[in-house]
C-alpha positions as CSV (number, residue, x, y, z in Angstrom):
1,X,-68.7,-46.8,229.2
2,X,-71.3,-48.4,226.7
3,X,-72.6,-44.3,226.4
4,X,-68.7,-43.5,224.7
5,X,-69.0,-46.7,223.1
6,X,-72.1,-45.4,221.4
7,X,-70.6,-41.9,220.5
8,X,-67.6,-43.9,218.9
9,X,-69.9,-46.4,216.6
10,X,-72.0,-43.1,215.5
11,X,-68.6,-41.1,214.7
12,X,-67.5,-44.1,212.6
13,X,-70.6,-44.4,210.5
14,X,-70.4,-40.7,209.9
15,X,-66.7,-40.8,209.2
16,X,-66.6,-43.9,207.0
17,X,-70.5,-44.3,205.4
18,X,-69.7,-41.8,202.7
19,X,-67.3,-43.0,201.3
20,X,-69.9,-46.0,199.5
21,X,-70.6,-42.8,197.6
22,X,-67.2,-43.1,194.9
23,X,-67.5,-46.5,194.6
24,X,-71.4,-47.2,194.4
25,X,-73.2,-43.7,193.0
26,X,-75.0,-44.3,189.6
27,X,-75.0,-40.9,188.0
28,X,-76.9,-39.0,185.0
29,X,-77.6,-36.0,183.2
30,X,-80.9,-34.6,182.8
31,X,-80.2,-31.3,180.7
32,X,-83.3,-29.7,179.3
33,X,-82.7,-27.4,176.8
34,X,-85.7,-25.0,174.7
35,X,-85.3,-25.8,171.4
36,X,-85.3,-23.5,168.7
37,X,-87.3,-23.4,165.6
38,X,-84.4,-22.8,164.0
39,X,-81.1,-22.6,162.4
40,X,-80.7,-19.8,160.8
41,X,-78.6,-16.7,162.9
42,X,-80.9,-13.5,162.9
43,X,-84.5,-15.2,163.1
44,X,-85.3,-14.0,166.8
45,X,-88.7,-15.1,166.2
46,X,-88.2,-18.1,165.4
47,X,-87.3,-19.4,169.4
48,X,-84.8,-18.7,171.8
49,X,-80.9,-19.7,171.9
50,X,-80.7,-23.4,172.9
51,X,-78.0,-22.5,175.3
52,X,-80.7,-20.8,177.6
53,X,-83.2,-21.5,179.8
54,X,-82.9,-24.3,182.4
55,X,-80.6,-27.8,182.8
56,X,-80.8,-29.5,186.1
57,X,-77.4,-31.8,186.8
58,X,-78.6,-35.2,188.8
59,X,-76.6,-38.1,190.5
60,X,-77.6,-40.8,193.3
61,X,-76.0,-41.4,196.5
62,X,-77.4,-44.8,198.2
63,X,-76.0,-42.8,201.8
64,X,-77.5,-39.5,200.9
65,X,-79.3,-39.4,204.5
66,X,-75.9,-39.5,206.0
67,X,-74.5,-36.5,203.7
68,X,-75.2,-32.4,205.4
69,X,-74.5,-30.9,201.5
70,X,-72.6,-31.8,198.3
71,X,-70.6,-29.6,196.0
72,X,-70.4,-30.2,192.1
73,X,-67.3,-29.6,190.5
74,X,-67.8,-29.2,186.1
75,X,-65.4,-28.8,183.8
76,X,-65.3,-28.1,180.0
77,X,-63.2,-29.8,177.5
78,X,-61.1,-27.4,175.1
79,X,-60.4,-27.9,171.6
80,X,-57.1,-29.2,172.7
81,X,-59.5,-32.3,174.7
82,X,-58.2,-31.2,178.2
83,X,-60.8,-30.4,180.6
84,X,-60.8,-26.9,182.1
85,X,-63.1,-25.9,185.7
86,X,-65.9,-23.4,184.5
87,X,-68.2,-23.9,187.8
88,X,-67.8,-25.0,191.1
89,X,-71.5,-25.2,193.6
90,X,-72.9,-26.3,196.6
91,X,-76.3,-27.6,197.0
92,X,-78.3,-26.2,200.4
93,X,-79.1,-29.9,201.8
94,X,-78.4,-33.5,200.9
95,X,-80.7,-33.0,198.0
96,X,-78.9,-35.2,195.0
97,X,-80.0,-33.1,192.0
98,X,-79.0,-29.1,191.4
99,X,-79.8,-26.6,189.0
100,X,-76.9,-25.3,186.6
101,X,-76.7,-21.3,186.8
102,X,-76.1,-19.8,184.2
103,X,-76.6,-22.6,182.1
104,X,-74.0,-24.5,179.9
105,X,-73.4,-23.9,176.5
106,X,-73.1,-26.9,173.8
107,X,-70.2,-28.3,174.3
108,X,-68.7,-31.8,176.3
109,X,-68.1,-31.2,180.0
110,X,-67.1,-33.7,182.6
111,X,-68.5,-33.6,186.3
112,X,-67.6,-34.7,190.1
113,X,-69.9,-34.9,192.9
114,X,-67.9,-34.1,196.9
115,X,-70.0,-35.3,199.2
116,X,-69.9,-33.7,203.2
117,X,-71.1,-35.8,206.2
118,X,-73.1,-34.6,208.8
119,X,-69.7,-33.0,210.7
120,X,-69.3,-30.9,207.3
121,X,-66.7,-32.8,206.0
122,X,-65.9,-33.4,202.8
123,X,-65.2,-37.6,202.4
124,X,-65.7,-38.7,199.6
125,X,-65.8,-37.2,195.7
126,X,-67.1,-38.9,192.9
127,X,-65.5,-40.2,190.0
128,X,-65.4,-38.1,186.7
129,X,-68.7,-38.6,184.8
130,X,-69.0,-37.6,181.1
131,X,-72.0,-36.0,179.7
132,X,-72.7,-33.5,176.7
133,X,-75.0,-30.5,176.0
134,X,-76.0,-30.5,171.8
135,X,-77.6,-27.9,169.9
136,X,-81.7,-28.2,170.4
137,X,-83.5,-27.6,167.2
138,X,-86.7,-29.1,166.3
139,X,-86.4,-30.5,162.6
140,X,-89.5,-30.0,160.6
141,X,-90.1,-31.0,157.2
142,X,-92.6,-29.9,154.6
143,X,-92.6,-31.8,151.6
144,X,-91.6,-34.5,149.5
145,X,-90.3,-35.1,146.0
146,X,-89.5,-38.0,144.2
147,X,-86.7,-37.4,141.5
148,X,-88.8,-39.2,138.6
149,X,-92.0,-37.6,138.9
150,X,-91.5,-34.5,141.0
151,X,-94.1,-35.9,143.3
152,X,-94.6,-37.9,147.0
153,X,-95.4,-40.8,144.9
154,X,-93.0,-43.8,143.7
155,X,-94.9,-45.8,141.0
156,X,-93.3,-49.2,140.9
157,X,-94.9,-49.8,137.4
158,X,-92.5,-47.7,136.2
159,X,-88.2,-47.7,136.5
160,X,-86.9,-45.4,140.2
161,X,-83.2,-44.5,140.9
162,X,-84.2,-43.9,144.7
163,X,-83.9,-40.5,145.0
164,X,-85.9,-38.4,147.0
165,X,-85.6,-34.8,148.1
166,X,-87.5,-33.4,151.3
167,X,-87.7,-29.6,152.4
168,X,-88.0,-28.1,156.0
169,X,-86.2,-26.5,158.5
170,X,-83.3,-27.6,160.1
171,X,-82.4,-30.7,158.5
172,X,-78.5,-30.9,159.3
173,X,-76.4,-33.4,158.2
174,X,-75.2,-36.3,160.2
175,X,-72.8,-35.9,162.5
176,X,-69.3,-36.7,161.3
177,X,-67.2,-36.3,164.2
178,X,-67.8,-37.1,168.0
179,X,-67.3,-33.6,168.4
180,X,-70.2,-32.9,166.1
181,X,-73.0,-30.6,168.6
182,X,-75.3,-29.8,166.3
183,X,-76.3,-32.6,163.7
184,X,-79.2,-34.9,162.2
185,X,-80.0,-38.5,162.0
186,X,-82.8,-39.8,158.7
187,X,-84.3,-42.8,158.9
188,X,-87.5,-43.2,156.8
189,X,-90.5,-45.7,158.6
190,X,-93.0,-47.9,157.0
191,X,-96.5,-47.8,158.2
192,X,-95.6,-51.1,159.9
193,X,-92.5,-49.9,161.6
194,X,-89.9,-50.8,159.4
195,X,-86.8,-48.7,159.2
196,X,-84.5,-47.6,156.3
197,X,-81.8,-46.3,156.2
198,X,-80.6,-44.0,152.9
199,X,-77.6,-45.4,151.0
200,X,-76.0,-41.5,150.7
201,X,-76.6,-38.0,150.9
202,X,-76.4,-36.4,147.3
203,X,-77.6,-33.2,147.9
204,X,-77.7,-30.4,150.9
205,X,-78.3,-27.1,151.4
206,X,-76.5,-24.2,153.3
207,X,-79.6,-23.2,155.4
208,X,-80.2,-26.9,156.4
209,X,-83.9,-26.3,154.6
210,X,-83.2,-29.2,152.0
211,X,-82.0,-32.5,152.0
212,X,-81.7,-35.6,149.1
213,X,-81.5,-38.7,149.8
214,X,-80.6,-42.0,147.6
215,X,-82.9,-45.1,149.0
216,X,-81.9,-48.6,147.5
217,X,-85.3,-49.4,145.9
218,X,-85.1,-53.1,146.5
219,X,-86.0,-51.8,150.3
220,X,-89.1,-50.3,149.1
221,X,-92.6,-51.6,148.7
222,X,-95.8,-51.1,148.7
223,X,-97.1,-49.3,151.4
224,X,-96.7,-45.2,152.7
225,X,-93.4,-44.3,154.5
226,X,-92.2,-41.4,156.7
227,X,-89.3,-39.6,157.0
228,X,-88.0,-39.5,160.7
229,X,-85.6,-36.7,161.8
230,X,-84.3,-36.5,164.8
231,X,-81.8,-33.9,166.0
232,X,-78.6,-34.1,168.5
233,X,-80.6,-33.2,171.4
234,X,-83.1,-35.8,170.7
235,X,-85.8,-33.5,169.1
236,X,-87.9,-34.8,166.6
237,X,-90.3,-33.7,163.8
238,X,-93.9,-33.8,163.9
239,X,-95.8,-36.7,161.6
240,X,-97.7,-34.7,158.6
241,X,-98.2,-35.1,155.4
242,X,-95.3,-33.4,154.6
243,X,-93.2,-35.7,155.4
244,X,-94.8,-38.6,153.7
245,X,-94.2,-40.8,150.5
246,X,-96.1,-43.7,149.1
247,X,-95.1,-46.4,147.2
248,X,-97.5,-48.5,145.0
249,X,-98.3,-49.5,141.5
250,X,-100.4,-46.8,139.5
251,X,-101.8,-49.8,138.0
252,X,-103.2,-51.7,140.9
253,X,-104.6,-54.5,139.4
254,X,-103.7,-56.9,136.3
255,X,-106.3,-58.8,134.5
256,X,-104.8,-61.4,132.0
257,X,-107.1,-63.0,129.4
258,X,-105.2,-65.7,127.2
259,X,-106.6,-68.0,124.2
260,X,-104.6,-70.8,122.5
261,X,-103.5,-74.5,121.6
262,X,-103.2,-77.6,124.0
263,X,-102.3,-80.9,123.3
264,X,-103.0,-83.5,126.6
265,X,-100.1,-86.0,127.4
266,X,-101.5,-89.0,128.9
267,X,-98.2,-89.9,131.5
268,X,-100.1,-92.9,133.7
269,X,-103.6,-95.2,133.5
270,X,-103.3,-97.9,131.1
271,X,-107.0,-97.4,129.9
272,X,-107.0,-94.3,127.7
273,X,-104.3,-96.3,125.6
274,X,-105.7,-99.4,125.9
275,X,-108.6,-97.8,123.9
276,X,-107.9,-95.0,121.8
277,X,-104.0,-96.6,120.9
278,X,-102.3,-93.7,121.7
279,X,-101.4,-91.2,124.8
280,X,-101.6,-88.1,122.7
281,X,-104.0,-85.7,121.7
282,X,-103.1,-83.1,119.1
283,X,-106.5,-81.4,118.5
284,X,-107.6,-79.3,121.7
285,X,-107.7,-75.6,122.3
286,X,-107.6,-73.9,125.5
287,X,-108.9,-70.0,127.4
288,X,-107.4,-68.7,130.7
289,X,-107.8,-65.6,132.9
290,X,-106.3,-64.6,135.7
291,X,-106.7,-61.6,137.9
292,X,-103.9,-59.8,140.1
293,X,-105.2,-57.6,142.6
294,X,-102.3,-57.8,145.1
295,X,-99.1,-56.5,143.8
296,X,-96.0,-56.3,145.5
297,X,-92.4,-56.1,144.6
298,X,-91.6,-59.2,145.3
299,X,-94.7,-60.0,142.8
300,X,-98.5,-60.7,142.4
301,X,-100.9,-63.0,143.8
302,X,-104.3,-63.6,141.9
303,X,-107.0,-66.2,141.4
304,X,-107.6,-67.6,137.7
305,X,-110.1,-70.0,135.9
306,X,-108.8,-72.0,133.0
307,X,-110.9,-74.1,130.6
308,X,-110.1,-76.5,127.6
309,X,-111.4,-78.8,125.3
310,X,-110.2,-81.8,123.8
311,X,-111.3,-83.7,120.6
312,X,-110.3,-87.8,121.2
313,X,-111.2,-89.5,118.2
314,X,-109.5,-93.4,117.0
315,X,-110.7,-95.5,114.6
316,X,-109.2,-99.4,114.8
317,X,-110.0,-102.2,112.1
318,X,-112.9,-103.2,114.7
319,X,-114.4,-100.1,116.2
320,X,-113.9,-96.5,115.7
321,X,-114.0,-94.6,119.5
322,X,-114.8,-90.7,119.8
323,X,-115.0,-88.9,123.1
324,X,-114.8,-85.1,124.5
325,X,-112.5,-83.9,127.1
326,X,-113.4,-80.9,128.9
327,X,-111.7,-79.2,131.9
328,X,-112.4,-76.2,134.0
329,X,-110.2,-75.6,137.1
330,X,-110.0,-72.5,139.9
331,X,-106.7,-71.8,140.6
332,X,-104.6,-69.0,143.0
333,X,-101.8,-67.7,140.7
334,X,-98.4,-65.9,141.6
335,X,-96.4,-64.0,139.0
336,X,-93.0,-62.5,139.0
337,X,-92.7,-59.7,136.6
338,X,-89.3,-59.3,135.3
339,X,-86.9,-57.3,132.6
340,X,-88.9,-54.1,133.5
341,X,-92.2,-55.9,132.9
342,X,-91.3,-57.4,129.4
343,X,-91.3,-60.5,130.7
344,X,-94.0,-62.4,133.5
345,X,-93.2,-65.8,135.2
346,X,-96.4,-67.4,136.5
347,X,-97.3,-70.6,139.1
348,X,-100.7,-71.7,139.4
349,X,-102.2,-74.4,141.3
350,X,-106.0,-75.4,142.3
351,X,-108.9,-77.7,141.8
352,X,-111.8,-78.3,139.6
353,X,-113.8,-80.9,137.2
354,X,-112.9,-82.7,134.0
355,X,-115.5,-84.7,131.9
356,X,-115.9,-87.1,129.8
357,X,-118.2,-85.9,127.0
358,X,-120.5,-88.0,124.4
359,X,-117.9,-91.2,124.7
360,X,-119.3,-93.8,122.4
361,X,-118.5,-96.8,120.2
362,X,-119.3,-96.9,116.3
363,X,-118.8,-100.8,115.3
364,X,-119.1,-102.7,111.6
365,X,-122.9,-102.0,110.2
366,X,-123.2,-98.4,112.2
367,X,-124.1,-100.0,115.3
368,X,-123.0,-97.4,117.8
369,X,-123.3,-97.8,121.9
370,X,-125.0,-94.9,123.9
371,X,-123.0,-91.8,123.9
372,X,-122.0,-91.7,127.6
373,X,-120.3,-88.8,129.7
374,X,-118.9,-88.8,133.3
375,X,-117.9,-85.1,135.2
376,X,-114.8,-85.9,138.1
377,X,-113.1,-84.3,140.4
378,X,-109.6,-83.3,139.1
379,X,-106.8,-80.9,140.3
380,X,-104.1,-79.3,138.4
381,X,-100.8,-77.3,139.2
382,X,-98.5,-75.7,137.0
383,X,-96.6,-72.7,135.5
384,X,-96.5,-70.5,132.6
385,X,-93.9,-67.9,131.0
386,X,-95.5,-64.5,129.5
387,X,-93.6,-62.4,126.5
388,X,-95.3,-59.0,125.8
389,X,-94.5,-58.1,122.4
390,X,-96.5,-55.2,122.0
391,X,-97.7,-53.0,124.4
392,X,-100.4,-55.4,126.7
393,X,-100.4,-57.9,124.0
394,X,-98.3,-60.9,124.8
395,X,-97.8,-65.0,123.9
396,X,-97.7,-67.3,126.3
397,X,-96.3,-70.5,127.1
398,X,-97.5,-72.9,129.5
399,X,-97.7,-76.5,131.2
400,X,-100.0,-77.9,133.9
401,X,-99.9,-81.2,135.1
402,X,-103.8,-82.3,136.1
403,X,-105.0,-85.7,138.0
404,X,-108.7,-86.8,137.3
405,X,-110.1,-88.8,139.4
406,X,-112.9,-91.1,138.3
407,X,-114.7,-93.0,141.0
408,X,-114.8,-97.2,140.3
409,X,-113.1,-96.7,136.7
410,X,-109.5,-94.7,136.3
411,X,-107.5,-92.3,137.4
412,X,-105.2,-90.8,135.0
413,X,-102.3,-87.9,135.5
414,X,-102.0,-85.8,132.1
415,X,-99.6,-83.1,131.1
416,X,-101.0,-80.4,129.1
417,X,-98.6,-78.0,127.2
418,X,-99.9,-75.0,125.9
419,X,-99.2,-72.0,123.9
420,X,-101.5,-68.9,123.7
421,X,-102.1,-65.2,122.9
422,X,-103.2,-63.2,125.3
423,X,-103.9,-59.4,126.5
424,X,-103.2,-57.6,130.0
425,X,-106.3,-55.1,130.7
């Protein structure tokens, strides 16, 4: 009795196991395809028809042990989108992966997986699973021109529109349907991994050898990009220097050196105007350069030194008062050029001494106190605004505000307008 029992419970497993294949089989499509070199019809030598070779069909059965064989059922979807049978096989064993003979042509086909148990019984079939077979062919490309200069360079000294034309071999266009087997996606990659797409497709030849794109510019900086194409089969070209472009500024570096006016505004500390009578300074003169070695589009970033010199002179009923005031500060600059370079917008901030020069007293009968002088700490921050006029010749307007600090005495906050003349080298 428990031996029938036995032969029952084994029968039942066989009979009912496979059917876990429908409802719980993950399937997928490994189709390798030799890819041609390309395109064009006629150019035997250039690789084989990507329809040949071999493509191996593969699915998963979690109950495969309890399966004899299976038998793969494709069809082909016409160009009315109604699936036709073009193959029926059988694999030799409970193997879940066949190879298709003769192999499939591009195209979208549609598959089904019976499975057989160990009785040869067929109990369970899969459910329809989608795949498709593209055209293979490897893009390659060659070279690169920008439209400006004819060259792999963009200079952002100078104005771009974007465009930029590469050469190769089968550089197709995008697809454009779903139905599209045989197409090409563009993206073009920064040395850092950054991806761009092109805003359009202006221009593109017959024998899928050329292709221009239109980049917005504003994505661009500086840096050297690549131009990755990757066909419908997923082949993609090799990295050379064909395929590369660089941005950056032919001029690399700016070097700004600026002469001009400045006239101190005393804004806090009571004893500058307790003694000289006034918070103002008229007679002073001032020198800056700055130097921009990192360019970028979104601007530059530079280190400066700035110097000036002051005249303070008063003379009251009682005692006539003369001093010097000198500064020199280090600073890190940015600057924004703008209106196609006419134009430079500049923020500067950093630290640096200020002194007190020669500062003496002159009272009735010539008696005059020791000259004094005193060099303090001070820091400074501030912007400027740079015209060019002519060529590298430019004016320029500027204001710092600067705090000196005197140990045991003052400390005073001054703005300092200026307005200069200045050259870019």
């Amino acid at each position: 009795m428990d031996f029938k029992r036995l032969l029952l419970l084994a029968a039942l497993v066989l009979v009912l196991e496979p059917f876990a294949f429908a409802k719980k089989s993950k399937r997928k499509v490994l189709a390798s395809v030799p890819a041609a070199e390309d395109s064009e019809a006629g150019e035997e030598e250039d690789g084989g028809s990507s329809s040949s070779g071999w493509q191996i069909l593969e699915w998963e059965d979690e109950n495969s042990r309890l399966a004899l064989r299976y038998q793969v059922v494709i069809e082909q979807r016409n160009k009315k989108g109604l699936y036709e049978e073009i193959m029926r096989f059988e694999t030799k064993d409970n193997s879940t992966q066949a190879q298709i003979e003769p192999p499939l042509a591009p195209g979208f086909y549609r598959y089904s997986v019976i499975s057989y148990n160990l009785f040869n019984i067929p109990k369970a079939q899969s459910d329809w699973e989608e795949f498709a077979i593209y055209m293979a062919y490897k893009p390659r490309v060659n070279d690169a021109s920008v439209d400006v200069n004819l060259s792999s360079n963009i200079y952002l000294d100078y104005k771009n529109d974007g465009i930029i034309t590469f050469n190769g071999r089968n550089l197709f266009m995008p697809p454009e349907s779903p139905d599209d087997i045989s197409f090409s996606q563009y993206i073009l990659r920064s040395s850092g991994g950054r991806e761009i797409k092109p805003l359009e497709i202006l221009e593109h030849s017959d024998n899928n050898r050329k292709i221009q794109f239109k980049f917005d510019m504003n994505d661009l900086d500086v840096g050297k990009y690549s131009l990755a194409v990757t066909d419908a089969s997923g082949l993609t070209n090799d990295e050379n220097s064909g395929n590369l472009v660089t941005v950056r500024f032919k001029k690399w570096m700016d070097f700004n050196i600026s002469a001009g006016y400045i006239c101190p505004v005393v804004l806090f500390d009571d004893t500058i105007e307790t003694y000289f009578g006034t918070k103002v300074f008229p007679l002073g003169g001032t020198a800056r350069m700055t130097w921009f070695p990192y360019k970028r589009r979104w601007g530059n970033l530079g280190v400066g030194l700035s110097a000036s010199y002051t005249w303070m002179k008063v003379e009251k009923s009682e005692y006539k008062l003369e001093s010097n005031l000198g500064c020199a500060h280090l600073y890190f600059a940015y600057a924004k050029p703008l209106f196609n370079k006419r134009l430079a917008l500049e923020a500067h901030a950093g630290v640096g001494v200020t002194a007190l020069l020669g500062y003496r007293f002159t009272f009735d009968h010539n008696i005059k106190s020791e000259p004094k002088s005193s060099i303090n700490f001070s820091m400074m921050a501030g912007g400027a605004a740079q015209a060019f006029v002519f060529k590298r010749l430019y004016v320029e307007l500027a204001v710092d505000f600067a705090a000196f600090f005197i140990p045991g005495d003052m400390t005073f906050g001054s703005l300092m307008p200026a307005a200069s003349v200045g050259w870019q080298f």
